[in-house]
Chimera marker file (.cmm) of the C-alpha trace (Angstrom):
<marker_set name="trace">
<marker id="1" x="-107.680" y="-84.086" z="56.201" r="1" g="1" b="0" radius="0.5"/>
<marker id="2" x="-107.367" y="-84.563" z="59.803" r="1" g="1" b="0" radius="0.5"/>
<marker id="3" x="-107.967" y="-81.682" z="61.993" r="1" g="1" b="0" radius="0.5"/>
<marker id="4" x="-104.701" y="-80.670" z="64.231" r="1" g="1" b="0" radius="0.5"/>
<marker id="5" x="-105.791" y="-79.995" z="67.444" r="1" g="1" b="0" radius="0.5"/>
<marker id="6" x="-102.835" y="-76.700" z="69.248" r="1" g="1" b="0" radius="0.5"/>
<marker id="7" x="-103.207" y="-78.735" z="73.271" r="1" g="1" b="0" radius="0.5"/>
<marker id="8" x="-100.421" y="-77.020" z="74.999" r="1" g="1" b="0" radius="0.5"/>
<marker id="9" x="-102.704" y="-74.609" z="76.883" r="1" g="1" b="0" radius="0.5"/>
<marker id="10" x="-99.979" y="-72.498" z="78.662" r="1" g="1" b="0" radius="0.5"/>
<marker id="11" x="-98.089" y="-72.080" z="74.873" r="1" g="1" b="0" radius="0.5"/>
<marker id="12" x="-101.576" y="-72.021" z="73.669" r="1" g="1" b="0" radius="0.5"/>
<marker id="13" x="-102.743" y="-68.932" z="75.622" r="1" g="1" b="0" radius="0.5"/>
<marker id="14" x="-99.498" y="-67.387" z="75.324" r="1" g="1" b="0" radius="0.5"/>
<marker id="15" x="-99.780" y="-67.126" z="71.014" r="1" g="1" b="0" radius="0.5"/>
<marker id="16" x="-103.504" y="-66.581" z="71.513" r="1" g="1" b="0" radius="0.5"/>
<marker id="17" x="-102.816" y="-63.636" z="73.648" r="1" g="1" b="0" radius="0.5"/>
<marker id="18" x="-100.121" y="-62.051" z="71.145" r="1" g="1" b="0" radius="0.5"/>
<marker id="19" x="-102.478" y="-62.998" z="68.105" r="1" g="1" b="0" radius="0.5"/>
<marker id="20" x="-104.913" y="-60.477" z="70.451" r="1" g="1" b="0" radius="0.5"/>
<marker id="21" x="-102.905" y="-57.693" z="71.133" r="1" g="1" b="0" radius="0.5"/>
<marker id="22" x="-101.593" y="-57.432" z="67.462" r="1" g="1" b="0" radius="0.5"/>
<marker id="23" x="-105.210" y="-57.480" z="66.347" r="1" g="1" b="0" radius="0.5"/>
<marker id="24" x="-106.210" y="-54.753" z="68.721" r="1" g="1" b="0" radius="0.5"/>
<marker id="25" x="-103.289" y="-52.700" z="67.770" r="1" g="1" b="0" radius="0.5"/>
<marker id="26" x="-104.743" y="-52.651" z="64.217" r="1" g="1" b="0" radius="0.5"/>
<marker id="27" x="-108.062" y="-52.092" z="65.477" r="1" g="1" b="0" radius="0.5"/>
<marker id="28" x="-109.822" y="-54.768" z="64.907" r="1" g="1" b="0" radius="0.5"/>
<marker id="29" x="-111.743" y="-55.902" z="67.795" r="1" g="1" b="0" radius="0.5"/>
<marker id="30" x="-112.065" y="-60.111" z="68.743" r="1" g="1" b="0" radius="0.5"/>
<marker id="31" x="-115.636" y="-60.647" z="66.413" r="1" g="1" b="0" radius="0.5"/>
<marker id="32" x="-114.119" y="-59.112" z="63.799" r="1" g="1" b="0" radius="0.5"/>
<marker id="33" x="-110.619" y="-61.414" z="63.669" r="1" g="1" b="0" radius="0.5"/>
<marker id="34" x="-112.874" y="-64.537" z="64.072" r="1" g="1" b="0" radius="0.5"/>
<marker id="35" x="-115.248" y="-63.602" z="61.222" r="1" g="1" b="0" radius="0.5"/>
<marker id="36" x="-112.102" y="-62.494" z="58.966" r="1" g="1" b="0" radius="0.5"/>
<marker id="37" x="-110.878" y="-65.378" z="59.866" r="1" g="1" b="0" radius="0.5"/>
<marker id="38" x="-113.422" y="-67.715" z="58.063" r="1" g="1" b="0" radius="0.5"/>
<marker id="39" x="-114.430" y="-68.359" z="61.914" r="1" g="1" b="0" radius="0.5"/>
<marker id="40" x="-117.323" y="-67.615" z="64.415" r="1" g="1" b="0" radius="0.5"/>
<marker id="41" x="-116.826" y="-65.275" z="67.377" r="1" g="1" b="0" radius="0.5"/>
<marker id="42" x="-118.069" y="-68.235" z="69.669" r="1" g="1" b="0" radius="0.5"/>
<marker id="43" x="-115.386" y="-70.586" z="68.471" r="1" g="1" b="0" radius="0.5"/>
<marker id="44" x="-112.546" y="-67.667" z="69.301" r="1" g="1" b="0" radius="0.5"/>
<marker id="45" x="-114.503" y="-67.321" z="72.774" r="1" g="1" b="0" radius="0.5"/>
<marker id="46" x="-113.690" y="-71.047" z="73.150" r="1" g="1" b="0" radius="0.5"/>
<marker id="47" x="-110.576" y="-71.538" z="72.470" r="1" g="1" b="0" radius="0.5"/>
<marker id="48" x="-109.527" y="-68.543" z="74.633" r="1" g="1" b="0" radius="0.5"/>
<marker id="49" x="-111.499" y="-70.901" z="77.655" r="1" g="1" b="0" radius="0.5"/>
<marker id="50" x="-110.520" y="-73.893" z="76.523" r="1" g="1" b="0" radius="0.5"/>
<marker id="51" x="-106.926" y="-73.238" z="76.412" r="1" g="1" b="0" radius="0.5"/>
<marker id="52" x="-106.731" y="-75.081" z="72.781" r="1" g="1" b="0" radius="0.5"/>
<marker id="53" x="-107.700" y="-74.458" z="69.512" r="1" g="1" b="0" radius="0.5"/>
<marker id="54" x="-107.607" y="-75.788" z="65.685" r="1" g="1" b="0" radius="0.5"/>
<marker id="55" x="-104.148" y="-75.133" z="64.258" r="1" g="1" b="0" radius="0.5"/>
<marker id="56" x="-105.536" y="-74.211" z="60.923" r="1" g="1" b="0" radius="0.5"/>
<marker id="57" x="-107.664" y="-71.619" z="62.665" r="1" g="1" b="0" radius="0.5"/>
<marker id="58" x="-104.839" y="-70.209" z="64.845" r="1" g="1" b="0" radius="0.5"/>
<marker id="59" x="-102.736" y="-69.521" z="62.174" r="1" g="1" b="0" radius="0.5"/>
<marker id="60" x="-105.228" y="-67.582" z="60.065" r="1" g="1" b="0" radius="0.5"/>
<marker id="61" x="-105.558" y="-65.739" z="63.418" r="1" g="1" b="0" radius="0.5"/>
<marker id="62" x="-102.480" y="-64.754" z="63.135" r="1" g="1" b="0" radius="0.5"/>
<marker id="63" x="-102.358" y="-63.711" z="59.381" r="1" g="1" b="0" radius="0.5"/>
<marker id="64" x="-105.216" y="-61.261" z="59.713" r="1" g="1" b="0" radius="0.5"/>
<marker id="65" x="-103.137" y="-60.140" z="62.615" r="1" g="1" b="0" radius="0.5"/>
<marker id="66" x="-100.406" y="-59.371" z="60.686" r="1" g="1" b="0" radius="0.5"/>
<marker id="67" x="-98.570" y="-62.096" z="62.760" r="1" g="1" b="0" radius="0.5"/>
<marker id="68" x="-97.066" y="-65.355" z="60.883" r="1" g="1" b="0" radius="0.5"/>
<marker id="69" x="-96.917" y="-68.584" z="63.149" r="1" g="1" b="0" radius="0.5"/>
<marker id="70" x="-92.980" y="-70.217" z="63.316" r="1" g="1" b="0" radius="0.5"/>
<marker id="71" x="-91.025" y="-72.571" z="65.279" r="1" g="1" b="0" radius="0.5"/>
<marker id="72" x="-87.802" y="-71.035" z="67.011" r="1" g="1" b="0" radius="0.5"/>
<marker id="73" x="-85.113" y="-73.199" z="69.025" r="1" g="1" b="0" radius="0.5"/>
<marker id="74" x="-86.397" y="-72.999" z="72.183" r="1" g="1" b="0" radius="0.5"/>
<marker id="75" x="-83.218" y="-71.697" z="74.373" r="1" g="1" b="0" radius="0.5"/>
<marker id="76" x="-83.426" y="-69.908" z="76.914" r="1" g="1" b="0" radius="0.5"/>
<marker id="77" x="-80.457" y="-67.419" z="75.984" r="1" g="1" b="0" radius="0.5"/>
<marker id="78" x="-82.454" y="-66.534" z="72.514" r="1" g="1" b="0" radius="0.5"/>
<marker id="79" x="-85.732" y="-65.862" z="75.052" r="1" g="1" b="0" radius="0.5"/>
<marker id="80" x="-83.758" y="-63.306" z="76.911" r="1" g="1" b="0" radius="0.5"/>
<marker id="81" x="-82.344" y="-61.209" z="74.289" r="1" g="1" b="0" radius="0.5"/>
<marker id="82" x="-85.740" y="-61.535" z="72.361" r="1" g="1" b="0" radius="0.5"/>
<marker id="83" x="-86.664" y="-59.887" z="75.846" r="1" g="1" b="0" radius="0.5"/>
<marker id="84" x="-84.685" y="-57.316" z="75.870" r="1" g="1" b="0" radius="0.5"/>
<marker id="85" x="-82.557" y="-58.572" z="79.476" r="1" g="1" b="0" radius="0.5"/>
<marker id="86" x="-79.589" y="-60.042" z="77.577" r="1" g="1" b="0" radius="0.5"/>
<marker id="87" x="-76.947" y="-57.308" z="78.466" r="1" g="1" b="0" radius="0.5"/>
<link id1="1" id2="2" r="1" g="1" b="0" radius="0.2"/>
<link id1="2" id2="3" r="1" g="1" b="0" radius="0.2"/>
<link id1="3" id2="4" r="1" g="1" b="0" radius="0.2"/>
<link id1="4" id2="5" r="1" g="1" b="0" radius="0.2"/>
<link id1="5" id2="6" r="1" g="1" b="0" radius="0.2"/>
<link id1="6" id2="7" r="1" g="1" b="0" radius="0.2"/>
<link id1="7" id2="8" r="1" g="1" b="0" radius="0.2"/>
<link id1="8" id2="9" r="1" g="1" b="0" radius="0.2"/>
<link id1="9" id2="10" r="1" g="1" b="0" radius="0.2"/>
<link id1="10" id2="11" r="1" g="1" b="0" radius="0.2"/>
<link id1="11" id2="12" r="1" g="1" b="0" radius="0.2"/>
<link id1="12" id2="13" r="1" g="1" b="0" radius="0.2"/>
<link id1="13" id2="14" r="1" g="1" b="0" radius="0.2"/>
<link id1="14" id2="15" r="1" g="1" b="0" radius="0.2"/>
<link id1="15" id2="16" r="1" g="1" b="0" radius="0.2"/>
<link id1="16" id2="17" r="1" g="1" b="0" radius="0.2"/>
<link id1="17" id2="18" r="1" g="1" b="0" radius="0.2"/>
<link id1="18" id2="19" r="1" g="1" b="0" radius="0.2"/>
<link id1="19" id2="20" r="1" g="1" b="0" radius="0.2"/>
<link id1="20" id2="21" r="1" g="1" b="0" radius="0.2"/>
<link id1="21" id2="22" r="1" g="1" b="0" radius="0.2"/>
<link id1="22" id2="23" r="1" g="1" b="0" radius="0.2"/>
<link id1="23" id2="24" r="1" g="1" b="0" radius="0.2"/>
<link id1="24" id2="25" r="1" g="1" b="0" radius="0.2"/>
<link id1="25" id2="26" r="1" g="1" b="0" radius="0.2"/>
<link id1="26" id2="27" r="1" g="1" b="0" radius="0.2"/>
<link id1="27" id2="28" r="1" g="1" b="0" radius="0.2"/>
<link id1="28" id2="29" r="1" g="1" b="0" radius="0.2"/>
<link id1="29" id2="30" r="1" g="1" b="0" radius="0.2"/>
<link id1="30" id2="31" r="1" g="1" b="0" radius="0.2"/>
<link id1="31" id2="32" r="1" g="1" b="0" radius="0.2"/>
<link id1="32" id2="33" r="1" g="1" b="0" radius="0.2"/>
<link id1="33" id2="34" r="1" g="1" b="0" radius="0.2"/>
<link id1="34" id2="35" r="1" g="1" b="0" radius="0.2"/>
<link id1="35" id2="36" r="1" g="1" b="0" radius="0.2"/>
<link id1="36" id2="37" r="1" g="1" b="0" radius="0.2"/>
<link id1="37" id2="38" r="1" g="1" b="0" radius="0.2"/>
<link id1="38" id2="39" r="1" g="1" b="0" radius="0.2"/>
<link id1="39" id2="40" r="1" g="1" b="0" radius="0.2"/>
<link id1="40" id2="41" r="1" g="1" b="0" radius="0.2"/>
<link id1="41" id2="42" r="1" g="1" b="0" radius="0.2"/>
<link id1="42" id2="43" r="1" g="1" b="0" radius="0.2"/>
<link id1="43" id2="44" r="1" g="1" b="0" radius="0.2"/>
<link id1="44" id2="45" r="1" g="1" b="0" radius="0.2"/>
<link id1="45" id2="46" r="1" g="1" b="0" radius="0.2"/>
<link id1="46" id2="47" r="1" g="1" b="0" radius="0.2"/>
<link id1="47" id2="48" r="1" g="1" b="0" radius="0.2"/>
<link id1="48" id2="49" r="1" g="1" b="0" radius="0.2"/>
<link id1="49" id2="50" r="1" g="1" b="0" radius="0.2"/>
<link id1="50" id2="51" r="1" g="1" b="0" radius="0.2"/>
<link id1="51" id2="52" r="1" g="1" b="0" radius="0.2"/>
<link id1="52" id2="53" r="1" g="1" b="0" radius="0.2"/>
<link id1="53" id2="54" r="1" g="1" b="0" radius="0.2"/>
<link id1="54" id2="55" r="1" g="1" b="0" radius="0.2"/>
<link id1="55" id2="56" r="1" g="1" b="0" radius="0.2"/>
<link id1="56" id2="57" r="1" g="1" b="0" radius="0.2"/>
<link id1="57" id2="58" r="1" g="1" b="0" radius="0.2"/>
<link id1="58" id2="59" r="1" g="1" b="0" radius="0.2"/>
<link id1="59" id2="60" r="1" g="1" b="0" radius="0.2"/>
<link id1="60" id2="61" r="1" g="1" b="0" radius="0.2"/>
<link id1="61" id2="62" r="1" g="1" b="0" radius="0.2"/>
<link id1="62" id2="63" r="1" g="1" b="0" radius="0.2"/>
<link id1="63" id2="64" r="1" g="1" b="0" radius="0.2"/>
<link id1="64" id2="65" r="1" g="1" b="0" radius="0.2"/>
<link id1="65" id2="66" r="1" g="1" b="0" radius="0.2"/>
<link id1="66" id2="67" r="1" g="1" b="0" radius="0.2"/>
<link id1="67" id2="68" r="1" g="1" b="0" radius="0.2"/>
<link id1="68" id2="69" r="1" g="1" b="0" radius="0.2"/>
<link id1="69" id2="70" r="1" g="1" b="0" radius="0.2"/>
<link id1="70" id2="71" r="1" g="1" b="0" radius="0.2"/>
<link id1="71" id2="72" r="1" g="1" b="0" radius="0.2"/>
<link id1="72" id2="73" r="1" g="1" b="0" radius="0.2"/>
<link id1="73" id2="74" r="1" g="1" b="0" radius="0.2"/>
<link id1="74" id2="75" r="1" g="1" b="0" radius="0.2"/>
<link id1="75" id2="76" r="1" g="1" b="0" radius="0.2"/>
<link id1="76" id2="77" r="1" g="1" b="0" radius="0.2"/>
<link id1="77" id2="78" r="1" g="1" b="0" radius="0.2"/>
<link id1="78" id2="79" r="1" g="1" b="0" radius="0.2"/>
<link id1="79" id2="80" r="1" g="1" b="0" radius="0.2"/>
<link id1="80" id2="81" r="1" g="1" b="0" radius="0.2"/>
<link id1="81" id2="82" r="1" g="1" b="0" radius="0.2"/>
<link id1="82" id2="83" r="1" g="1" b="0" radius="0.2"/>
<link id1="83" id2="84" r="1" g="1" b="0" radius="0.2"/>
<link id1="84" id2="85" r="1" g="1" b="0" radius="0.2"/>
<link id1="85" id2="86" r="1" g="1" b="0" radius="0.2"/>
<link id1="86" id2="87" r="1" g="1" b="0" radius="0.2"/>
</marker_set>
């Protein structure tokens, strides 16, 4: 199977960065996600330079984050009231 390469870096950094904070909210520091993530420490601290990551890798990321990966219409009227600055 052909590996699917996440290249958008802004996007990329953005779900990286949640993926973070959730983890760090359960306590688990950035090794620890990588490793219970089937992954090495080095390859997180990569793909947080890099600005792109493995797909795959990203979204078990997210699962031991306690965070699911999905694709939302991208409006911006949805992205304010998601924020909070609707009303």
């Amino acid at each position: 199977m052909p590996r699917r390469s996440f290249a958008e870096p802004e996007t990329f950094q953005r779900v990286l960065r949640q993926i973070l904070q959730a983890a760090a909210e359960r306590g688990i520091d950035e090794s620890e996600l990588a490793l219970r993530a089937g992954a090495a420490p080095e390859t997180l601290s990569r793909m947080k330079t890099r600005g792109n990551g493995d797909f795959g890798l990203v979204t078990r990321l997210a699962q031991v984050a306690g965070l699911r990966i999905a694709a939302v219409p991208d409006s911006d009227a949805l992205e304010s009231l998601q924020r909070g600055d609707f009303f």
